[in-house]
Structure formats: C-alpha cells, structure tokens
C-alpha positions in Angstrom: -62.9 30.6 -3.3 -62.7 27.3 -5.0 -66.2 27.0 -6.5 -66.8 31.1 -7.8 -69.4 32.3 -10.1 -67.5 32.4 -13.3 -69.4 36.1 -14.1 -69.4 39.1 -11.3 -73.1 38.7 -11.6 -74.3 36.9 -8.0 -75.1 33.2 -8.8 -79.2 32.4 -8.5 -78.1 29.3 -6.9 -79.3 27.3 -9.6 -76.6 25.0 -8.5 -74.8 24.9 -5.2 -71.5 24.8 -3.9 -71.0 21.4 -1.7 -68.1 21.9 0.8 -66.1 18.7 0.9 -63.8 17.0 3.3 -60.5 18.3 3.0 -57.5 17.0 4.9 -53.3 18.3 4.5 -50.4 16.2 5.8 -47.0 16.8 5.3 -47.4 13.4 3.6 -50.0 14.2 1.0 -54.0 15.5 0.8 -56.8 13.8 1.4 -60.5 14.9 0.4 -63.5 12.6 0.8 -67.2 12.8 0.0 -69.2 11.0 2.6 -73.2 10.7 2.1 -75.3 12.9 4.8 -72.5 14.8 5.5 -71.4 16.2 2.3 -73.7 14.9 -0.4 -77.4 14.9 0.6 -78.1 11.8 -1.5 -77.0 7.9 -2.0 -74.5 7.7 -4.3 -75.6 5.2 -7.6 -73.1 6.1 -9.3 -69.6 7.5 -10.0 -67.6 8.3 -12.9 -64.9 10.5 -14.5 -64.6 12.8 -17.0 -61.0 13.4 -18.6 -58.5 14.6 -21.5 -61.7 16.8 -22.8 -59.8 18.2 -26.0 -58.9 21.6 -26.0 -62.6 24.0 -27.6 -65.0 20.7 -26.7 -67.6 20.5 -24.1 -69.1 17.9 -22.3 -73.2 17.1 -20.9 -75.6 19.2 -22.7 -77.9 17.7 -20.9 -80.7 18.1 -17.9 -81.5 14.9 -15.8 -85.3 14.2 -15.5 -84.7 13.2 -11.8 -81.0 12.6 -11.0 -79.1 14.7 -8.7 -75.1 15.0 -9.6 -72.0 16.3 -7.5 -69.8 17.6 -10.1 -65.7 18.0 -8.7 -62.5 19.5 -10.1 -60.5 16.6 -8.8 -57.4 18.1 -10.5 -57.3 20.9 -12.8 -60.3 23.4 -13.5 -63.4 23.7 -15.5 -66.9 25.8 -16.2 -70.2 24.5 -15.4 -73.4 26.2 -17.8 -76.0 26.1 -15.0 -79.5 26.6 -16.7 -82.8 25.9 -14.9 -85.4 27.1 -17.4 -85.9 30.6 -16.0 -82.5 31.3 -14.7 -78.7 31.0 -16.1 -75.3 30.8 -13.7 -72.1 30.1 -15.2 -69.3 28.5 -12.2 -65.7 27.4 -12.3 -64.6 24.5 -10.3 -61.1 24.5 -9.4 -60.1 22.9 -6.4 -60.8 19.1 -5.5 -62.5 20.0 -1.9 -65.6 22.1 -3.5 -67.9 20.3 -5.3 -70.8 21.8 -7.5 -74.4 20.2 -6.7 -76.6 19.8 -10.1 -80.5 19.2 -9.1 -82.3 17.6 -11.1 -83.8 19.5 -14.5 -80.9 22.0 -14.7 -80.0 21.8 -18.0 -75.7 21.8 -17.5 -72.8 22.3 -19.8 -68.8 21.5 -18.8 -66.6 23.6 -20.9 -63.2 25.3 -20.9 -61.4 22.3 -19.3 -57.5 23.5 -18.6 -54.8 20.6 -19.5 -54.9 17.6 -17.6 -58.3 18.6 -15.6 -60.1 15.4 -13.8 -64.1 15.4 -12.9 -65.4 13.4 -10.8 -69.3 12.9 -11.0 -71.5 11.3 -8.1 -74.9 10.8 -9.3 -77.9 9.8 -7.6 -78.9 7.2 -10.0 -77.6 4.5 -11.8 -77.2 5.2 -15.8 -80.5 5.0 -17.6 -81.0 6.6 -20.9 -84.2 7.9 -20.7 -82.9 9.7 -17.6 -81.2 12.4 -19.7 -82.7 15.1 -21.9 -80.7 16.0 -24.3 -82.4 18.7 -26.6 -82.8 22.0 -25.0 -86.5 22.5 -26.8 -87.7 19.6 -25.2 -86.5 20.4 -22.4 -87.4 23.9 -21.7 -91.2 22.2 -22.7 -90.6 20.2 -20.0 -90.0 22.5 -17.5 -92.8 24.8 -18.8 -95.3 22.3 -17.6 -94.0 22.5 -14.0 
C-alpha cells in the first residue's frame, strides 16, 4: 500500500488516503491530480516541500478552514494526524497516493528519507491567520466545536 498507517493500530481516518492518477509507459510515469476526480476541492494553491534536514519536521500546524492534499512526489515521509480527540500516524511513499488533511487536524511531516519531494494542494490561498500554530490554542479551539 502506498499510503499505510505508520502504527499496526487501524487509522481513525482522521485523514484520508486520496487515490491519484497513475499512468506507466515504457517511456516514463505519469501521475496527475485532477479536481472532482481526485481532490474534492479547487485547488488555491500549490507548493513544495524539500531537502527537510535529516531529525527536522515540518507544519505543526492545524488550518482553521483549509483543506490540503499532502503527496510523496519522490521519496517518503510521516504525517502526525491529530484531530482533537483522535491521533493517526501515516507514511506516504509513493507519488500516486496522496494524504487528505481536513481542515482543524492539527499535522506534523517528520522522518523525511534523502531527497523526498512533497507536494501540497491546498484549498486556499496563503493567509496567516489561516494557520494555528500552538497546540493549546488549538485544542481550545476544537473544544468549543
């Protein structure tokens, strides 16, 4: 499986696997992400994340109301998947599987192998008051829900 529960614990779906477009040639590979078919929302925004240091971590953060596709373009990495009442812990590895982050999951990226490329489609442009950033004020946050 190219997105697995990084624990033998079964996954609360907290986050979702998103099956992507995958196509092999003999003259290469091909995978695409195409709105209502593989991502169930417009696309603001997409970015990269890449040469993570070995030991660092990236996000530590929930988005207010932001949706992300996380994807293991190349490489491999673990997603924190934290929702106020429930943990998951997933590793992406394969560029046809993404991860689906709603929003007000709380996510960490860690344990990034050498040369590992993430690609992130969001759901909204970059704003900062999008993001919480401290985990107190975030699990207040979803206390009041």
């Amino acid at each position: 499986m190219s997105v697995r529960p990084a624990s033998r614990a079964l996954p609360t779906t907290v986050c979702t696997p998103v099956e992507l477009g995958r196509f092999d040639e003999l003259r290469g590979s091909l995978c695409v992400a195409e709105v209502g078919m593989h991502v169930g929302f417009d696309i603001k925004r997409a970015y990269w994340i890449f040469d993570v240091p070995d030991g660092h971590e990236r996000a530590n953060h929930a988005h207010r109301e932001q949706s992300e596709v996380l994807v293991a373009a190349r490489g491999s990495f673990t997603v924190d998947c934290d929702d106020g009442s429930a943990r998951e812990r997933w590793t992406l590895d394969s560029p046809d599987i993404g991860l689906l982050v709603p929003p007000m999951v709380f996510h960490q990226l860690d344990d990034f192998a050498p040369e590992t490329l993430c690609i992130v489609l969001a759901s909204g442009p970059y704003e900062h008051d999008e993001y919480v950033h401290d985990y107190d004020e975030f699990c207040e946050l979803v206390s009041r829900r």
